[in-house]
mmCIF file as gemmi writes it, N, C-alpha and C atoms, coordinates in Angstrom:
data_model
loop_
_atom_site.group_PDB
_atom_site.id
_atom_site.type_symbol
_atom_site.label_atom_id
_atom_site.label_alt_id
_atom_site.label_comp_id
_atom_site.label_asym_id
_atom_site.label_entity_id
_atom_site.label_seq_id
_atom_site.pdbx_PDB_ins_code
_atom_site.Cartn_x
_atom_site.Cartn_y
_atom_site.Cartn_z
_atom_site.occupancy
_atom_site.B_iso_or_equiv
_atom_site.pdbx_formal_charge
_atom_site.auth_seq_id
_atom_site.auth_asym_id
_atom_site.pdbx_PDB_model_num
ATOM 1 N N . UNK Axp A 1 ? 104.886 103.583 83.477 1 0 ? 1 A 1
ATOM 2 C CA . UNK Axp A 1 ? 103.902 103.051 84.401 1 0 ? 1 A 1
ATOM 3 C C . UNK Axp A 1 ? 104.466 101.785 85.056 1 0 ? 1 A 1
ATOM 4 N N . UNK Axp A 2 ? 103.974 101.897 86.256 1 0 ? 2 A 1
ATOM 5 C CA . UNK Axp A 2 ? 104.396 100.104 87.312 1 0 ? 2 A 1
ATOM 6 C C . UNK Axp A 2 ? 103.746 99.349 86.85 1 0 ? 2 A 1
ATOM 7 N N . UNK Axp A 3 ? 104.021 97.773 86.633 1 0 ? 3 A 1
ATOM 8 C CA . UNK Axp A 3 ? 103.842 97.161 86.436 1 0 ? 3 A 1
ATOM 9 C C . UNK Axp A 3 ? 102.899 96.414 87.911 1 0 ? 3 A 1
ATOM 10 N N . UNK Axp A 4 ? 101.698 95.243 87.789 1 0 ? 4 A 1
ATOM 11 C CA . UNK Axp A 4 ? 100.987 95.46 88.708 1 0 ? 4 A 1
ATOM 12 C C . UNK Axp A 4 ? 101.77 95.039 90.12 1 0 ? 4 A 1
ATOM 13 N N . UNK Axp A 5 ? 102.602 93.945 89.548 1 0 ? 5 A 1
ATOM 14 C CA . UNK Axp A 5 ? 103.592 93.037 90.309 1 0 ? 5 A 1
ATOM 15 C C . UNK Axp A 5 ? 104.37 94.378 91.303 1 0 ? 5 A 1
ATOM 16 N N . UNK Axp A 6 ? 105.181 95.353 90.661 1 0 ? 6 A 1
ATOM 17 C CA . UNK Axp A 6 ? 106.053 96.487 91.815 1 0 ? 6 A 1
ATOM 18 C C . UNK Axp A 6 ? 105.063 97.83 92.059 1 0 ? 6 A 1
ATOM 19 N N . UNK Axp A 7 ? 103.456 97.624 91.765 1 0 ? 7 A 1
ATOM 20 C CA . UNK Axp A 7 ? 103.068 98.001 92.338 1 0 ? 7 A 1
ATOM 21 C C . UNK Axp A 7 ? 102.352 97.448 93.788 1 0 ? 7 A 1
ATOM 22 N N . UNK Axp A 8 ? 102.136 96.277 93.756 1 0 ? 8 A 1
ATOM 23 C CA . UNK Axp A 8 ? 102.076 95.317 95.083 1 0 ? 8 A 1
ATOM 24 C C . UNK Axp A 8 ? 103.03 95.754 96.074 1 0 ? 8 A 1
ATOM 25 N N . UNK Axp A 9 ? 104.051 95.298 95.586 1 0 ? 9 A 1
ATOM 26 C CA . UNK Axp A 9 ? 105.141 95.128 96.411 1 0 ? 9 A 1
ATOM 27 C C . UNK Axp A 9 ? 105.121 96.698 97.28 1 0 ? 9 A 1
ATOM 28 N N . UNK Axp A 10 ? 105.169 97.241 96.483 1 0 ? 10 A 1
ATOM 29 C CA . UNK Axp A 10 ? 105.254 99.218 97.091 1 0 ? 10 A 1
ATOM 30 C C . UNK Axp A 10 ? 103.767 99.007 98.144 1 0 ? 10 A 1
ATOM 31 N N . UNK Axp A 11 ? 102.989 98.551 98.048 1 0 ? 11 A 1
ATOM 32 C CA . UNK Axp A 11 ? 101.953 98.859 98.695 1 0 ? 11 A 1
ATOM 33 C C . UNK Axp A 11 ? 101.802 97.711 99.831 1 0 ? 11 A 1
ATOM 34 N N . UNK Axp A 12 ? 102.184 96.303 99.881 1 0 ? 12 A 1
ATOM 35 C CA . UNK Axp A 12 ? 102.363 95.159 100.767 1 0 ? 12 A 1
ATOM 36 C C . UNK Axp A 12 ? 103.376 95.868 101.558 1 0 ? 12 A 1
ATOM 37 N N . UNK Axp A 13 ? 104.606 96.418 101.418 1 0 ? 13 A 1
ATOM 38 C CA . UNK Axp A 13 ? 105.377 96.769 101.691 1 0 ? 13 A 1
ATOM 39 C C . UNK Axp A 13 ? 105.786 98.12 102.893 1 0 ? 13 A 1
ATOM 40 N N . UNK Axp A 14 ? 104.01 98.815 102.279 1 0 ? 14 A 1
ATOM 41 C CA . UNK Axp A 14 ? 104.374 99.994 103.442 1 0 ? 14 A 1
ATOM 42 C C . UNK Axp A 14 ? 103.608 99.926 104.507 1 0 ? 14 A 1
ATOM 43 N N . UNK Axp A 15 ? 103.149 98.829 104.835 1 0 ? 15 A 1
ATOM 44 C CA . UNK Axp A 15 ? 102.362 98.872 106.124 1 0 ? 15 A 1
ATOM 45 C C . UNK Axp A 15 ? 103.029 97.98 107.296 1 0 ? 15 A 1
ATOM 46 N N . UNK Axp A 16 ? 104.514 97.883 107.105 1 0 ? 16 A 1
ATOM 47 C CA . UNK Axp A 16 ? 105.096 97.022 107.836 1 0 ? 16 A 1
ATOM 48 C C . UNK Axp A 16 ? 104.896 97.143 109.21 1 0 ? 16 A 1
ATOM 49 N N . UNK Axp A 17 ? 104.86 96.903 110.689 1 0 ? 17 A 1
ATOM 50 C CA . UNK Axp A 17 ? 105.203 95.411 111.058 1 0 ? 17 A 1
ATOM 51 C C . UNK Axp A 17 ? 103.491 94.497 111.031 1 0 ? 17 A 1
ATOM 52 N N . UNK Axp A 18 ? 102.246 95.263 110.516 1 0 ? 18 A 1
ATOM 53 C CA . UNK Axp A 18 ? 101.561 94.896 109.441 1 0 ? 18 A 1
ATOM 54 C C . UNK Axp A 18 ? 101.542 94.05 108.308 1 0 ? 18 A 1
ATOM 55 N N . UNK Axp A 19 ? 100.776 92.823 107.99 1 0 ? 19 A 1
ATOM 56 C CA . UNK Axp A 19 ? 100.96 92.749 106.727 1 0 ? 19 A 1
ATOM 57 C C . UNK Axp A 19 ? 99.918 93.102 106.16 1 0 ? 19 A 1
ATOM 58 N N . UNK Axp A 20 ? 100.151 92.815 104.736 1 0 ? 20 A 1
ATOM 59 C CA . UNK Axp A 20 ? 99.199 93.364 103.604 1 0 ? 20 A 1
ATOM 60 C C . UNK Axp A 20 ? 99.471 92.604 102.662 1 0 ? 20 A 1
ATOM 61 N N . UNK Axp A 21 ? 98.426 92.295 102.196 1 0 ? 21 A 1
ATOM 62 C CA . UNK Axp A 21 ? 98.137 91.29 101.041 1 0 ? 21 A 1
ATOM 63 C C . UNK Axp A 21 ? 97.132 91.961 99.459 1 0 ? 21 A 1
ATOM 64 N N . UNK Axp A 22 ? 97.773 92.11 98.306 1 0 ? 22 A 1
ATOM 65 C CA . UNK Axp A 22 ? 97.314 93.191 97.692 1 0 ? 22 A 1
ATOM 66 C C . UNK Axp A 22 ? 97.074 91.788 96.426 1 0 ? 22 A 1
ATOM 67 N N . UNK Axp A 23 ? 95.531 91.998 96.088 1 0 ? 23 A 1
ATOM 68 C CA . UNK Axp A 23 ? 95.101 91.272 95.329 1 0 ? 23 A 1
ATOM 69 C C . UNK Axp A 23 ? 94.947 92.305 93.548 1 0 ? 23 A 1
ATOM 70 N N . UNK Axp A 24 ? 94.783 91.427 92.609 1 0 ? 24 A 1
ATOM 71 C CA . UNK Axp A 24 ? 93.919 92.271 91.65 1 0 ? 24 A 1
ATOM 72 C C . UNK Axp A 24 ? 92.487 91.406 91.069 1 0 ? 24 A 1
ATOM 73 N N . UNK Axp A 25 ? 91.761 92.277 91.508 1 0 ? 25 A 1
ATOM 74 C CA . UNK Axp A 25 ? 90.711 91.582 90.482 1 0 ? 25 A 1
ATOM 75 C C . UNK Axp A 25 ? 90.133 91.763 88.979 1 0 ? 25 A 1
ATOM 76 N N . UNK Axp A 26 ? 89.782 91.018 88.479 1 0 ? 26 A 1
ATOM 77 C CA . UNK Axp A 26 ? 89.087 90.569 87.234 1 0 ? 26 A 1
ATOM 78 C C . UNK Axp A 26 ? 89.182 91.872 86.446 1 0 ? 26 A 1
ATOM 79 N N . UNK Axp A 27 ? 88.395 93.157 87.371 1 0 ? 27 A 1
ATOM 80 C CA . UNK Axp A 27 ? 88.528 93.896 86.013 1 0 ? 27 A 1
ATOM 81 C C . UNK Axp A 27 ? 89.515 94.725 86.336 1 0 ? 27 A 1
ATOM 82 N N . UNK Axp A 28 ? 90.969 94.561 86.945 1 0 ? 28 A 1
ATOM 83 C CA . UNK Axp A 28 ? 91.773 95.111 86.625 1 0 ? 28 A 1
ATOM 84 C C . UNK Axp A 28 ? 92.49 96.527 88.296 1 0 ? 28 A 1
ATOM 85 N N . UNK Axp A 29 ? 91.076 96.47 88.597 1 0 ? 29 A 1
ATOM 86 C CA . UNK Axp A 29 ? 91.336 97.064 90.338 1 0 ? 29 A 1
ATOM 87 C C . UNK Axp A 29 ? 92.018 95.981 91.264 1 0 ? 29 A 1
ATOM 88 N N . UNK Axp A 30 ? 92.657 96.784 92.165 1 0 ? 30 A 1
ATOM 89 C CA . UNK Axp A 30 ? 93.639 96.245 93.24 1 0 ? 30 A 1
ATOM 90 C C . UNK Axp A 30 ? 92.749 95.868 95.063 1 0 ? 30 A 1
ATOM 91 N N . UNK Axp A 31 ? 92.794 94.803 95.491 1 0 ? 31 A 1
ATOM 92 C CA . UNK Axp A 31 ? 92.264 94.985 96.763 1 0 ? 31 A 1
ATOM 93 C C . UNK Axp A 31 ? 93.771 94.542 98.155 1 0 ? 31 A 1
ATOM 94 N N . UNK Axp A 32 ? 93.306 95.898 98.425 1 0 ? 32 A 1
ATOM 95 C CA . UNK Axp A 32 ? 94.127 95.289 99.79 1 0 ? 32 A 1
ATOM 96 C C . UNK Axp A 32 ? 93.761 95.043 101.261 1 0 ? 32 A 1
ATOM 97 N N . UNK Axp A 33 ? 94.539 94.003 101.468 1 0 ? 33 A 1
ATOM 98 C CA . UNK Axp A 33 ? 93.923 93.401 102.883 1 0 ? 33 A 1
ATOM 99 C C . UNK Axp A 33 ? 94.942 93.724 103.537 1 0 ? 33 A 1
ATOM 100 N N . UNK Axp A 34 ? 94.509 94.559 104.994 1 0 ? 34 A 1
ATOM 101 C CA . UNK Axp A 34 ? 95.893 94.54 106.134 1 0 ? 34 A 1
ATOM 102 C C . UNK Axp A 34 ? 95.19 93.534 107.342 1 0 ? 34 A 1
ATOM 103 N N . UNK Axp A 35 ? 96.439 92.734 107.586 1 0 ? 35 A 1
ATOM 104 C CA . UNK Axp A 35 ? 95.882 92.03 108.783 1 0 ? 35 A 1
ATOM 105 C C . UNK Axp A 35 ? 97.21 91.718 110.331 1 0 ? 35 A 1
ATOM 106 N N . UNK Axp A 36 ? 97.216 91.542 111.022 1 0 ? 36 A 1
ATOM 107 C CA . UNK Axp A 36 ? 98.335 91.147 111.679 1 0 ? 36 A 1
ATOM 108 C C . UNK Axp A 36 ? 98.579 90.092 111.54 1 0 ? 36 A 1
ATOM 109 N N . UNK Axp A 37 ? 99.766 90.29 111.435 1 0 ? 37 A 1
ATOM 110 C CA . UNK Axp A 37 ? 100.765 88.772 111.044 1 0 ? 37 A 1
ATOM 111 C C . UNK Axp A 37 ? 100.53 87.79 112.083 1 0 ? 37 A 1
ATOM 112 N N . UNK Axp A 38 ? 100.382 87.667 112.913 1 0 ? 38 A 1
ATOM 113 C CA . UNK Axp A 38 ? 100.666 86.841 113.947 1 0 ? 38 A 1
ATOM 114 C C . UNK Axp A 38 ? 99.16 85.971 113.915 1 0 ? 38 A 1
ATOM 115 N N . UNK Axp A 39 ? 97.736 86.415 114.524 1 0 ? 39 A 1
ATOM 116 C CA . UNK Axp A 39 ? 96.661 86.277 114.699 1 0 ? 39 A 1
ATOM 117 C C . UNK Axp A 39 ? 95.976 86.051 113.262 1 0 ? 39 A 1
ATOM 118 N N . UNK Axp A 40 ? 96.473 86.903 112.418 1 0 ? 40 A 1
ATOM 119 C CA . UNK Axp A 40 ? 95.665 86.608 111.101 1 0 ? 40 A 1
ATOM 120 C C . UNK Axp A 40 ? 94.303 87.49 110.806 1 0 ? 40 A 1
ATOM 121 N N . UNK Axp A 41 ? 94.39 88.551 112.12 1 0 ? 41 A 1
ATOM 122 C CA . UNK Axp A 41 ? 92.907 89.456 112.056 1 0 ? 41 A 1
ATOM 123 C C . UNK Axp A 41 ? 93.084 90.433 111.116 1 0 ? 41 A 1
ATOM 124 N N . UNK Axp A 42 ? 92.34 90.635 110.312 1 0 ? 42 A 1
ATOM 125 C CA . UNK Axp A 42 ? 92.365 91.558 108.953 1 0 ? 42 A 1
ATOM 126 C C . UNK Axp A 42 ? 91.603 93.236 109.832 1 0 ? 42 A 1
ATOM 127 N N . UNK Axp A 43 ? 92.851 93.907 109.784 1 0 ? 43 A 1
ATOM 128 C CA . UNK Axp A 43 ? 92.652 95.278 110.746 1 0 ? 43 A 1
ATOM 129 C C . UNK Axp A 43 ? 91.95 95.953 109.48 1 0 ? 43 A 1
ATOM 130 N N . UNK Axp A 44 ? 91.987 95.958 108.248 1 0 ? 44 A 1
ATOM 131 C CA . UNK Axp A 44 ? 91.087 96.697 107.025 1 0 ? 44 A 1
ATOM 132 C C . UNK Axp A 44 ? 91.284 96 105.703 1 0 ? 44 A 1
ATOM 133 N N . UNK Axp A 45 ? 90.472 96.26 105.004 1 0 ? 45 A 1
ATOM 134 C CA . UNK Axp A 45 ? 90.283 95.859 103.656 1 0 ? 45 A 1
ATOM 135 C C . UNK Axp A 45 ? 89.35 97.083 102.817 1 0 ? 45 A 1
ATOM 136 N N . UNK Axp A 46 ? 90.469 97.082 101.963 1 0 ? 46 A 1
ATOM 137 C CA . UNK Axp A 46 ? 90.318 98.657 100.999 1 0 ? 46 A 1
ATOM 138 C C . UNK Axp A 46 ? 90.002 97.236 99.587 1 0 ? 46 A 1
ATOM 139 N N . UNK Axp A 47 ? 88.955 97.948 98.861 1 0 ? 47 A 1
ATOM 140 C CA . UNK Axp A 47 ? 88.745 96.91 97.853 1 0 ? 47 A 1
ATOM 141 C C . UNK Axp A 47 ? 88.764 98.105 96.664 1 0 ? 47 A 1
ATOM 142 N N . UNK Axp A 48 ? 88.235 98.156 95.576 1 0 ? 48 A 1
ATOM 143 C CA . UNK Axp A 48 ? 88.141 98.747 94.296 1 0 ? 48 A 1
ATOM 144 C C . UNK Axp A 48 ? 89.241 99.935 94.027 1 0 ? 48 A 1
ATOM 145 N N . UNK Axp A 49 ? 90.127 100.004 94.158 1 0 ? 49 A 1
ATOM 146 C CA . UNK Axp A 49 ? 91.356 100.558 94.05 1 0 ? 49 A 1
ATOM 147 C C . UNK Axp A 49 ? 91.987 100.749 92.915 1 0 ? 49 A 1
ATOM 148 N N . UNK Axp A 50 ? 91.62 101.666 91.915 1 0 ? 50 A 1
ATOM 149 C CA . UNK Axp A 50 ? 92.102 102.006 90.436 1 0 ? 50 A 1
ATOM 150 C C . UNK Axp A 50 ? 93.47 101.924 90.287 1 0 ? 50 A 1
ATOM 151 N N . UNK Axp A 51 ? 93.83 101.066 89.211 1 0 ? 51 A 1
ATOM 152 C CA . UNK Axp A 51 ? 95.269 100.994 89.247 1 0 ? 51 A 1
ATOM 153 C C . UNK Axp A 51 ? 95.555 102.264 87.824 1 0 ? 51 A 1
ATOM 154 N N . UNK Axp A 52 ? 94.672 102.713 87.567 1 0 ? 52 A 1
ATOM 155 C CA . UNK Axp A 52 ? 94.86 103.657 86.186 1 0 ? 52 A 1
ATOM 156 C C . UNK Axp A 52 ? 95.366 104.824 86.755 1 0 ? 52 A 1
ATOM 157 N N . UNK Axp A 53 ? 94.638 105.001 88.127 1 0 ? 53 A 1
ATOM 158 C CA . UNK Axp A 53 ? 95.458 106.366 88.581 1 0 ? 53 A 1
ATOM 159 C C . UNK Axp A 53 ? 96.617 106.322 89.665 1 0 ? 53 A 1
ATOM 160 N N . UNK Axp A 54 ? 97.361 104.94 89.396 1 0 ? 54 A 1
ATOM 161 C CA . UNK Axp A 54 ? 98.67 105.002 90.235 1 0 ? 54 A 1
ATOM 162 C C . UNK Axp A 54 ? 99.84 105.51 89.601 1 0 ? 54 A 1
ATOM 163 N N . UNK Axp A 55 ? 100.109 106.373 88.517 1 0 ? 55 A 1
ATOM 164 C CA . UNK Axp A 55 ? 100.883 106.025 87.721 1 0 ? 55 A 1
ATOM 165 C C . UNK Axp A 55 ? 102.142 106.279 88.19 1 0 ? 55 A 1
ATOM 166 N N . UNK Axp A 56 ? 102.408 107.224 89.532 1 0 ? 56 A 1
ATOM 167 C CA . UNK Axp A 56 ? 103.401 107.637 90.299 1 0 ? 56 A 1
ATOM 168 C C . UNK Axp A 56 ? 103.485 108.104 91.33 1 0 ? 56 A 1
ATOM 169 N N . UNK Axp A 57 ? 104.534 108.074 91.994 1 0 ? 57 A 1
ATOM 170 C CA . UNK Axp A 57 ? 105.022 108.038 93.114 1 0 ? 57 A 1
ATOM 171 C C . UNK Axp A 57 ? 103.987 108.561 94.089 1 0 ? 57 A 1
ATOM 172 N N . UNK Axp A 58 ? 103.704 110.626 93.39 1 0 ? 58 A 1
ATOM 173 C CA . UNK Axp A 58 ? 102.714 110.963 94.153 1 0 ? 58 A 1
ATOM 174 C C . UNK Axp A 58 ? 101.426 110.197 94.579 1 0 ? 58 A 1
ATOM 175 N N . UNK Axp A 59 ? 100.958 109.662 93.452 1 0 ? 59 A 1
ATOM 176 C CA . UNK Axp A 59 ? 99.679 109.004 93.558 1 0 ? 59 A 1
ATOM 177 C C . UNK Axp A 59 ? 99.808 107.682 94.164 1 0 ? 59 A 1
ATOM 178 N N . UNK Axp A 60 ? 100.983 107.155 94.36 1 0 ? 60 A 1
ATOM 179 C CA . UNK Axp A 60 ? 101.029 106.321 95.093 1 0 ? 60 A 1
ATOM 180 C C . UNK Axp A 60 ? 100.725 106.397 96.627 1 0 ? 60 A 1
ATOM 181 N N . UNK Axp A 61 ? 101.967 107.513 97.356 1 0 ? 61 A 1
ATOM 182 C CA . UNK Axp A 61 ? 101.744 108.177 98.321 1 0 ? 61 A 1
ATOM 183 C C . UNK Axp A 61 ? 100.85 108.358 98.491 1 0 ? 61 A 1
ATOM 184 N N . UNK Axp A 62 ? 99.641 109.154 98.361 1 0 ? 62 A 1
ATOM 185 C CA . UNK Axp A 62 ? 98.838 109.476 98.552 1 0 ? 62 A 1
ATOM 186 C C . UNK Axp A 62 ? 97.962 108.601 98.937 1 0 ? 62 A 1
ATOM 187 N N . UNK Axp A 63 ? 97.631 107.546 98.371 1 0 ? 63 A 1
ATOM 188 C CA . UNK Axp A 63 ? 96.997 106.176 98.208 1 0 ? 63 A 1
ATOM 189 C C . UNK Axp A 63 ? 97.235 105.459 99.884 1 0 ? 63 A 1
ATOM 190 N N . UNK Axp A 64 ? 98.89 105.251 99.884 1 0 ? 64 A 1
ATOM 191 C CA . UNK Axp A 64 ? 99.476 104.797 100.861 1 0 ? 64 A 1
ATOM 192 C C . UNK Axp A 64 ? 98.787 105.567 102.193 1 0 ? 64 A 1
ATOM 193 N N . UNK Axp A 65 ? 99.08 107.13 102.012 1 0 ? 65 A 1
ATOM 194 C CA . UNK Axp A 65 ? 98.584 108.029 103.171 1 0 ? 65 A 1
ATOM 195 C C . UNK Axp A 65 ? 97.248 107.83 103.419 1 0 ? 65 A 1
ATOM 196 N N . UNK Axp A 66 ? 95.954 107.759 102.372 1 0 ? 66 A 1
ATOM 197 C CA . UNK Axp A 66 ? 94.645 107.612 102.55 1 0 ? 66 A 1
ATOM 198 C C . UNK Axp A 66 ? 94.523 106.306 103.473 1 0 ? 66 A 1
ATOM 199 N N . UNK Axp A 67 ? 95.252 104.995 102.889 1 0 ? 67 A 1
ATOM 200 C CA . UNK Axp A 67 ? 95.244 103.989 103.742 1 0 ? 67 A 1
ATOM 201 C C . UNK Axp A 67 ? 95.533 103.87 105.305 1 0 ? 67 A 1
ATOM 202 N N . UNK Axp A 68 ? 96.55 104.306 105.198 1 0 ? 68 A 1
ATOM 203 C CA . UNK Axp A 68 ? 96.998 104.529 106.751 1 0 ? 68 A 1
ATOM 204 C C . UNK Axp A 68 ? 95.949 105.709 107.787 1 0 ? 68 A 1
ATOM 205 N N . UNK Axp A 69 ? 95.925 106.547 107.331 1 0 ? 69 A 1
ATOM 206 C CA . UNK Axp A 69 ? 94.754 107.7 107.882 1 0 ? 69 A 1
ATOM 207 C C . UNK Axp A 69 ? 93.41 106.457 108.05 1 0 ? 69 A 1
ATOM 208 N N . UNK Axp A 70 ? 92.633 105.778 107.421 1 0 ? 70 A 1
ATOM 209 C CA . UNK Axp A 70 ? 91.761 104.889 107.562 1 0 ? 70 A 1
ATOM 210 C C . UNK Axp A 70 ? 92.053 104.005 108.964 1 0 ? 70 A 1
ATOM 211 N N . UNK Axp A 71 ? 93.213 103.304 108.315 1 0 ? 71 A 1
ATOM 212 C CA . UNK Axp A 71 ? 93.209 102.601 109.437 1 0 ? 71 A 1
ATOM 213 C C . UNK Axp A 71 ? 93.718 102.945 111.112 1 0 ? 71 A 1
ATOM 214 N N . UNK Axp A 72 ? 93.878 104.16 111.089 1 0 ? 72 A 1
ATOM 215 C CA . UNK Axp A 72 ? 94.521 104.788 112.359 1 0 ? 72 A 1
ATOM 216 C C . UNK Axp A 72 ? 92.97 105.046 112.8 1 0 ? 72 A 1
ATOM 217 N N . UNK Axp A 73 ? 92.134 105.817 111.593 1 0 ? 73 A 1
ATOM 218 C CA . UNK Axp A 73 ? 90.768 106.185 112.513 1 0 ? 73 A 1
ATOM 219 C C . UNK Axp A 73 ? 90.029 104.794 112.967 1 0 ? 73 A 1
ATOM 220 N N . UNK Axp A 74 ? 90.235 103.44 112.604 1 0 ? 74 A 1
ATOM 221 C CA . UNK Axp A 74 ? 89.68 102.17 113.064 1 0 ? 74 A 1
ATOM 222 C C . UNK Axp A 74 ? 90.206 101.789 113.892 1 0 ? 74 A 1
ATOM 223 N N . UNK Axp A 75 ? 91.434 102.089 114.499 1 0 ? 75 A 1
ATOM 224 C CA . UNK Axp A 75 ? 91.786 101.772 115.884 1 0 ? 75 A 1
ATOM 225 C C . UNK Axp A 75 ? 92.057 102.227 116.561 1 0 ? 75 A 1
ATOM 226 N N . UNK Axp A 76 ? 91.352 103.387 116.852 1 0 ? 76 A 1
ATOM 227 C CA . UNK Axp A 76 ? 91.82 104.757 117.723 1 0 ? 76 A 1
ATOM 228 C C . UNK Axp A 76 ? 91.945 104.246 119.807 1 0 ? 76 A 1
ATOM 229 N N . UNK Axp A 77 ? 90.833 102.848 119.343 1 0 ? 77 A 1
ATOM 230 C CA . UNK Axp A 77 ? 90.953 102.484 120.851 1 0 ? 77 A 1
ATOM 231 C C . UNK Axp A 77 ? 91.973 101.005 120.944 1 0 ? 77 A 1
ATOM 232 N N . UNK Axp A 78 ? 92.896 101.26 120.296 1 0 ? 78 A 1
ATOM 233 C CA . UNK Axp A 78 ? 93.859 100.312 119.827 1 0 ? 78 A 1
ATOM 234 C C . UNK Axp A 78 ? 95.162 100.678 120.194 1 0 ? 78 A 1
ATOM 235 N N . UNK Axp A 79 ? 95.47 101.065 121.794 1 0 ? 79 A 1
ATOM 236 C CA . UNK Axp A 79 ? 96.947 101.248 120.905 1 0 ? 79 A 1
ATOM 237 C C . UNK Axp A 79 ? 97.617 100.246 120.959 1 0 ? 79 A 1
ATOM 238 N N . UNK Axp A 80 ? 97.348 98.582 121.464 1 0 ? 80 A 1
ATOM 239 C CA . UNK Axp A 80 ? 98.526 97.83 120.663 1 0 ? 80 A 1
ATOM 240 C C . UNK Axp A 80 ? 98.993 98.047 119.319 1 0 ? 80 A 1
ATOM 241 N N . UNK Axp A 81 ? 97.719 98.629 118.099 1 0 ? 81 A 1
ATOM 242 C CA . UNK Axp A 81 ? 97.945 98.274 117.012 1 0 ? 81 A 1
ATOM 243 C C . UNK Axp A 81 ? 99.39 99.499 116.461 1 0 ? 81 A 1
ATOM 244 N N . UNK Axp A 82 ? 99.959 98.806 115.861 1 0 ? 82 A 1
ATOM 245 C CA . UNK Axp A 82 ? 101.514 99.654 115.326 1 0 ? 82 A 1
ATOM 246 C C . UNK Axp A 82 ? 101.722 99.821 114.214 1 0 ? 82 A 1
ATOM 247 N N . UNK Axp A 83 ? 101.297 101.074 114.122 1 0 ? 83 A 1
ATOM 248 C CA . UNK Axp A 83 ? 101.498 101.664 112.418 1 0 ? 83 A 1
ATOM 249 C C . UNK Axp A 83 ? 102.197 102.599 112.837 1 0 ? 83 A 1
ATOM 250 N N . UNK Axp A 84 ? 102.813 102.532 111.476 1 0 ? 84 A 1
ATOM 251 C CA . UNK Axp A 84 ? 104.149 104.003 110.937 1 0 ? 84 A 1
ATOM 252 C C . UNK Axp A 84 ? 103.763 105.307 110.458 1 0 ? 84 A 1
C-alpha cells in the first residue's frame, strides 16, 4: 500500500498545468482542491475521498479519471481551462 505522502504526490501531480492541493483529514479521507496556479480560482474540490480503496494503480487511475471527467463537465463553457 502507498503511503499517504506518494499518494498525494500521484494525485497533485496529475492535473498539471493545474494545480492541486491534496489534503487529509482527521478521519483519515483525502480532499482535493484543483485551482489555477496563477489566479488562485479553485476550478473543483473533491472532498471525502477513501484512501482504503486506493491501494493501486488501477484504483488510482480511476480516481484520477473520475476527477478529470468532473472537472471537464464544469467547464464545458471554458475553453481557456487546460486539462490533459
Amino acid at each position: 500500500m502507498l503511503s499517504t505522502l506518494e499518494l498525494r504526490h500521484i494525485i497533485e501531480s496529475a492535473f498539471l498545468p493545474l494545480s492541486c492541493e491534496c489534503r487529509v483529514n482527521p478521519g483519515g479521507s483525502l480532499q482535493a482542491q484543483i485551482f489555477e496556479p496563477v489566479s488562485g480560482r479553485v476550478e473543483l474540490l473533491v472532498t471525502g475521498i477513501s484512501t482504503a480503496k486506493l491501494n493501486g494503480n488501477r484504483e488510482i487511475s480511476k480516481l484520477i479519471a473520475g476527477i478529470r471527467y468532473d472537472l471537464k463537465a464544469t467547464h464545458v463553457l471554458r475553453p481557456d481551462l487546460r486539462i490533459r
